[in-house]
N, CA, C and O of each residue as an XYZ file, in Angstrom:
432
protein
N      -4.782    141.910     35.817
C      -3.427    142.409     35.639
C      -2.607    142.005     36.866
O      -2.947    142.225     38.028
N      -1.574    141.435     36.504
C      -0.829    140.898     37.679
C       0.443    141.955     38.605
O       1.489    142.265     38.035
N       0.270    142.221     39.456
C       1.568    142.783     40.415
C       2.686    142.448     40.360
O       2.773    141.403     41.005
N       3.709    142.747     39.923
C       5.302    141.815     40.216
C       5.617    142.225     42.122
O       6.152    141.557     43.006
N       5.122    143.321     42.126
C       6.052    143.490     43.387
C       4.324    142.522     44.548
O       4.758    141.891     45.511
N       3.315    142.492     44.460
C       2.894    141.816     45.020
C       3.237    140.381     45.314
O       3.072    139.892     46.432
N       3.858    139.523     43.981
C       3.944    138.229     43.701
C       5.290    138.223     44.345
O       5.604    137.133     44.823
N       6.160    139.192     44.468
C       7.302    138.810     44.681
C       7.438    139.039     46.307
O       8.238    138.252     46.813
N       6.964    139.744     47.013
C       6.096    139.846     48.035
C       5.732    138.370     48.812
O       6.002    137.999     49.954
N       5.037    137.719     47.756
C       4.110    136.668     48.170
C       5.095    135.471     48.653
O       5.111    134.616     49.539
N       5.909    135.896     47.568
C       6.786    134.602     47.092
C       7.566    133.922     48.379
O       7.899    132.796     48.749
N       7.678    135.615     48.946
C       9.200    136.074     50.349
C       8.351    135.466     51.357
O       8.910    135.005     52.352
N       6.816    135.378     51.236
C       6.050    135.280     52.700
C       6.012    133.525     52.151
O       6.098    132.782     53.128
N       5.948    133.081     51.365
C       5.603    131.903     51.360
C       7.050    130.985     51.595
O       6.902    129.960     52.260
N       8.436    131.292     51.093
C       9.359    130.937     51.054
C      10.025    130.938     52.909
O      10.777    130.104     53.412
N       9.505    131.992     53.467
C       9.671    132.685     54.891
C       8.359    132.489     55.860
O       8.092    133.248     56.793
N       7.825    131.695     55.597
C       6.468    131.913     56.493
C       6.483    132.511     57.817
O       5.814    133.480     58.172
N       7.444    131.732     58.627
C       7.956    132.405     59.962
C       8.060    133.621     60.299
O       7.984    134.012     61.463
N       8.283    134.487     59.104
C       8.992    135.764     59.130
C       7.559    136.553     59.270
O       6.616    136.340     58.508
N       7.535    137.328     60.162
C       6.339    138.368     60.088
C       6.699    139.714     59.572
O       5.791    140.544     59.553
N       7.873    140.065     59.151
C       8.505    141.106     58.665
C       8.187    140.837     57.594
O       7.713    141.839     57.059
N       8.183    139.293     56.417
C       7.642    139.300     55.127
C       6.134    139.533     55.156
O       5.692    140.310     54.310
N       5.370    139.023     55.927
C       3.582    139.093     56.057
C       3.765    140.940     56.706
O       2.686    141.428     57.044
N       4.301    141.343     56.775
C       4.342    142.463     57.482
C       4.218    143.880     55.360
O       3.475    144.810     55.050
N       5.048    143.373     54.832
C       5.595    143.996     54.073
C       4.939    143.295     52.392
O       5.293    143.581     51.248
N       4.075    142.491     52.793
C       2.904    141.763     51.853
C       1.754    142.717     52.206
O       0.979    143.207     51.384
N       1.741    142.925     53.573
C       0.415    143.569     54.051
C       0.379    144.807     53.817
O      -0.690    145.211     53.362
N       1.490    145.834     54.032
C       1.598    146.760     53.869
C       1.530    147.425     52.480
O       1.283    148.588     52.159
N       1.834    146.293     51.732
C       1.560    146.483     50.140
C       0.268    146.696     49.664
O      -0.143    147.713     49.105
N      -0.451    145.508     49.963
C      -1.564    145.085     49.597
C      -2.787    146.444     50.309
O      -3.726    146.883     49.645
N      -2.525    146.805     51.461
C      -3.145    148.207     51.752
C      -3.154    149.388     50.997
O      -4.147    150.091     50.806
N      -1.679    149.649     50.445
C      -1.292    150.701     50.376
C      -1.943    150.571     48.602
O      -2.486    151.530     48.052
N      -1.767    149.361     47.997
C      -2.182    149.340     46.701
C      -3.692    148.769     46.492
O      -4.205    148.651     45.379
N      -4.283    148.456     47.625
C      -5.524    148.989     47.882
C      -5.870    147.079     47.209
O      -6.819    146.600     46.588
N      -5.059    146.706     47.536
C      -5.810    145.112     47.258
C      -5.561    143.982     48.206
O      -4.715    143.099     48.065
N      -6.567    144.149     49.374
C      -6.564    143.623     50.547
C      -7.384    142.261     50.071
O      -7.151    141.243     50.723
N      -8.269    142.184     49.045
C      -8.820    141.347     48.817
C      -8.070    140.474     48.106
O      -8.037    139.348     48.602
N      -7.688    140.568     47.483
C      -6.304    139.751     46.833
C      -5.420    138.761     48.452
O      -5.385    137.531     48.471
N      -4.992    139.383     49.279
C      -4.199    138.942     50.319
C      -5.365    137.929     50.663
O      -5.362    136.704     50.548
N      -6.352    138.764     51.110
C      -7.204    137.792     51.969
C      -7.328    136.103     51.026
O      -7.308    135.033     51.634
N      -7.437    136.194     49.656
C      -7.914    135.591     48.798
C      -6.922    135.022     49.071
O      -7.282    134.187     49.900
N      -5.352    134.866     48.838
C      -4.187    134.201     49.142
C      -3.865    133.583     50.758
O      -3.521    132.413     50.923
N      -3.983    134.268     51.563
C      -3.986    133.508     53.170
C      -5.501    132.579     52.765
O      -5.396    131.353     52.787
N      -6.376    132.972     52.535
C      -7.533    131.987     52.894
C      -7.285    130.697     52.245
O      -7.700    129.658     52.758
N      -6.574    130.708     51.045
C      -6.170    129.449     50.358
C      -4.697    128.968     51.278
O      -3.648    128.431     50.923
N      -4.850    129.112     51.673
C      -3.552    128.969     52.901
C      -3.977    128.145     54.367
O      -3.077    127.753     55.110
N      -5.304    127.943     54.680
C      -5.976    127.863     55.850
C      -6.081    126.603     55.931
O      -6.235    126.060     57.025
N      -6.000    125.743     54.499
C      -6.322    124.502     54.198
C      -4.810    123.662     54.517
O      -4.888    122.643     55.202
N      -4.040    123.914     54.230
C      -2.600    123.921     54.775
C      -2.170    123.278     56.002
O      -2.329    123.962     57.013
N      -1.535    121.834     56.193
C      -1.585    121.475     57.623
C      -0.672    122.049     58.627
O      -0.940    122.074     59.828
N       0.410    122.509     58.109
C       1.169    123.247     59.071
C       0.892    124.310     59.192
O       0.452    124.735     60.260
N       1.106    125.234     57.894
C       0.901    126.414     57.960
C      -1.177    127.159     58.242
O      -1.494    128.336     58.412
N      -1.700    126.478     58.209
C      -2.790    126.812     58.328
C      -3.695    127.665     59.667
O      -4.593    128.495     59.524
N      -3.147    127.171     60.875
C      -3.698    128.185     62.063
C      -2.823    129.373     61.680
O      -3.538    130.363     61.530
N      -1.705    129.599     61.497
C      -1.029    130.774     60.981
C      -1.950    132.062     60.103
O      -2.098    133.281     60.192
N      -2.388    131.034     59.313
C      -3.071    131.610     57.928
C      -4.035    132.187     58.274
O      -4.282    133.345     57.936
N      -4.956    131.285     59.219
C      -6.407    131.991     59.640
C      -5.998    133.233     60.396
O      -6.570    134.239     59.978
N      -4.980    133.475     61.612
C      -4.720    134.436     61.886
C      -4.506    135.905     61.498
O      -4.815    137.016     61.929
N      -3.595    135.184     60.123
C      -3.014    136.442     59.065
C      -4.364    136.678     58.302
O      -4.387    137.874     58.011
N      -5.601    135.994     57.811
C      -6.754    136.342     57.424
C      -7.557    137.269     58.466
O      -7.966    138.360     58.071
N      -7.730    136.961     59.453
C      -8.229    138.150     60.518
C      -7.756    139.656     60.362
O      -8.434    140.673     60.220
N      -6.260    139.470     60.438
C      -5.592    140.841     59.995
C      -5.551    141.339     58.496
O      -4.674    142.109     58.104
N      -6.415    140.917     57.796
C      -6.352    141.534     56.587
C      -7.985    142.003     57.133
O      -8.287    143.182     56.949
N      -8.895    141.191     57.719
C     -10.369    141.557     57.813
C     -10.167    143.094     58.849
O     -11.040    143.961     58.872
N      -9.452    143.147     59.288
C      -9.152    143.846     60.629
C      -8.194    145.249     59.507
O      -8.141    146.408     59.917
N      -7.899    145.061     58.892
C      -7.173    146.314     57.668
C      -8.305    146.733     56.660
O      -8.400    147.788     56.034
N      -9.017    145.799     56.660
C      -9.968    146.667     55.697
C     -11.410    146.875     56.238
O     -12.344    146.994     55.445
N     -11.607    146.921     57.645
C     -12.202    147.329     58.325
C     -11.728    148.751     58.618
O     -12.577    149.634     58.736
N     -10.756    148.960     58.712
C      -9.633    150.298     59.419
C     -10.297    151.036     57.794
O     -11.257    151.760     57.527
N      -9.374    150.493     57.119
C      -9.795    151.010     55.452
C     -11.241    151.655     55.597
O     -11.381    152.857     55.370
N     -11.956    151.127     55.848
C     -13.379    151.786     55.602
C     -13.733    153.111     56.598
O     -14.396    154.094     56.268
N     -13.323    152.945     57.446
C     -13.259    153.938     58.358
C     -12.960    155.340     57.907
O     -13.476    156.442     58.092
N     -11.914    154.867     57.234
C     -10.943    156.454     57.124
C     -11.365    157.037     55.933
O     -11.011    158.211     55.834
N     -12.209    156.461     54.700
C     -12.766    156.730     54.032
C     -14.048    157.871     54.164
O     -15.112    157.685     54.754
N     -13.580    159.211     53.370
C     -14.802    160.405     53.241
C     -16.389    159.702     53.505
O     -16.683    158.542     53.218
N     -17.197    160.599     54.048
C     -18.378    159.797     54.312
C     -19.014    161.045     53.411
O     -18.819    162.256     53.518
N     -19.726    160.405     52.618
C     -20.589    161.722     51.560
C     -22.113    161.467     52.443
O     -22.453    160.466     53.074
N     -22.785    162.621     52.248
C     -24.250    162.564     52.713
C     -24.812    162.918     51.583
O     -24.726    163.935     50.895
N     -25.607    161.591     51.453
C     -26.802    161.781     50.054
C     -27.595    162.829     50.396
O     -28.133    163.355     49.423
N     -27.868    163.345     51.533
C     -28.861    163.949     51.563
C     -28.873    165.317     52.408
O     -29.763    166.047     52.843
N     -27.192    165.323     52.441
C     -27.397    167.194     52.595
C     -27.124    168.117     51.643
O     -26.337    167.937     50.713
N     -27.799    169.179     51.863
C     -28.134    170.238     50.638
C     -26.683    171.110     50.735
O     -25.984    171.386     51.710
N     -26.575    171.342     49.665
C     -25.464    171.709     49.161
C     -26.113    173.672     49.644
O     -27.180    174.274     49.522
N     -24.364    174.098     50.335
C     -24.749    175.370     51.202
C     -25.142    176.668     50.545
O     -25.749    177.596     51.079
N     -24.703    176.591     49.304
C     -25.586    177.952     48.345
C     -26.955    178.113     48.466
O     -27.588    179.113     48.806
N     -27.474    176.614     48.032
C     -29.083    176.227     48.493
C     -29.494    176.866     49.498
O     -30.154    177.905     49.489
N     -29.090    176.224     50.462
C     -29.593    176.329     51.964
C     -29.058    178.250     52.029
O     -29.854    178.728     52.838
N     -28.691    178.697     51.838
C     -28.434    180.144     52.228
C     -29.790    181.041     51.296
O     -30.426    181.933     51.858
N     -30.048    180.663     49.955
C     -30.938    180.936     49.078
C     -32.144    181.064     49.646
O     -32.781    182.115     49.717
N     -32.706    179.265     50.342
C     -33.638    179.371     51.218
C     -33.771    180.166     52.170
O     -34.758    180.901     52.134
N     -32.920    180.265     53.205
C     -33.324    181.011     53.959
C     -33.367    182.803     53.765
O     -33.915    183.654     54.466
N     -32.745    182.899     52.814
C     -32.957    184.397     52.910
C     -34.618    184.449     51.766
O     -35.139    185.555     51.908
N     -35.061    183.955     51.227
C     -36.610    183.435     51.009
C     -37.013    183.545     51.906
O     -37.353    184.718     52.063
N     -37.291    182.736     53.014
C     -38.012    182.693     54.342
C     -37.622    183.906     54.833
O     -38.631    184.600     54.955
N     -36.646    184.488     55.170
C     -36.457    185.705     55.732
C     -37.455    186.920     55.126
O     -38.392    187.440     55.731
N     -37.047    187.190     53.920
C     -37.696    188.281     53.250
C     -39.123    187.831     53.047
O     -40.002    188.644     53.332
N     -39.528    186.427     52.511
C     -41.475    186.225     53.160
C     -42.233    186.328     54.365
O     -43.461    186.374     54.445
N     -40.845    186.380     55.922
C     -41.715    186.441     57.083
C     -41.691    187.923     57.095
O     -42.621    188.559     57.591
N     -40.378    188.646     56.420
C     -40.796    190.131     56.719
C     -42.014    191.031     55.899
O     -42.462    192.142     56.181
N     -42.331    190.200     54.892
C     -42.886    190.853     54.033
C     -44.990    190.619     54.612
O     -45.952    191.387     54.632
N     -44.782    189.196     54.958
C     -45.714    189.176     56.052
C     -46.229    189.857     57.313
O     -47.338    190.213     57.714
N     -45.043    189.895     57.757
C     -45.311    191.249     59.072
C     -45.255    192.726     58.806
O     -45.378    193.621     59.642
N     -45.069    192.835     57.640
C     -45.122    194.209     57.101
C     -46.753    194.485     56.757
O     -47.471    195.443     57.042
N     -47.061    193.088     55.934
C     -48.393    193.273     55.803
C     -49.607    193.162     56.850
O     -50.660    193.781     56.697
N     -49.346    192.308     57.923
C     -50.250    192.389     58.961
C     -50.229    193.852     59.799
O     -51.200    194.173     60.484
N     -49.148    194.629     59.695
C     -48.788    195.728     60.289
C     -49.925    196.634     59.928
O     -50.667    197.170     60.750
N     -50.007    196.775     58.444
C     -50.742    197.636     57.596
C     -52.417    197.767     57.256
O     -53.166    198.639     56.816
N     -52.546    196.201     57.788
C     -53.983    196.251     57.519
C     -54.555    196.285     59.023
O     -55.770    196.331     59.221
């Protein structure tokens, strides 16, 4: 499915290359609509480019460098902690088996 406001975006950075206010406002798109891979995919076909090409590799770094950030800020789930009802369940188990233990060593 294609973007209009990405393409039109693209269009401003390609028509403007110079302009870092257009790569500025391509980028900011492409974050915000969560398709950094798309940009990257467009500067990298850009790299091949004789003028514009050290440009390109640059502006490819800063997309690697945005969705590096991206991952960051992203919730970190733990596969493998117990959900806290559990863990309260357990321990009041262990609680009431060590007392029920020392009740019984008491007695005999």
């Amino acid at each position: 499915m294609s973007d209009p406001i990405l393409e039109a975006l693209w269009k401003k950075v390609l028509d403007s290359w110079d302009d870092d206010g257009a790569h500025g406002a391509f980028m900011s798109h492409c974050q915000e609509t969560q398709q950094l891979p798309e940009a990257a995919a467009r500067y990298k076909g850009m790299t091949g480019d004789h003028d514009r090409g050290a440009s390109a590799e640059k502006r490819l770094g800063g997309v690697a460098l945005l969705a590096m950030a991206s991952l960051q800020h992203e919730p970190r789930t733990d596969p493998h902690k117990v959900p806290r009802w559990i863990a309260i369940i357990v321990s009041i188990f262990f609680v009431l088996a060590t007392a029920y233990l020392l009740h019984a060593l008491n007695n005999s």
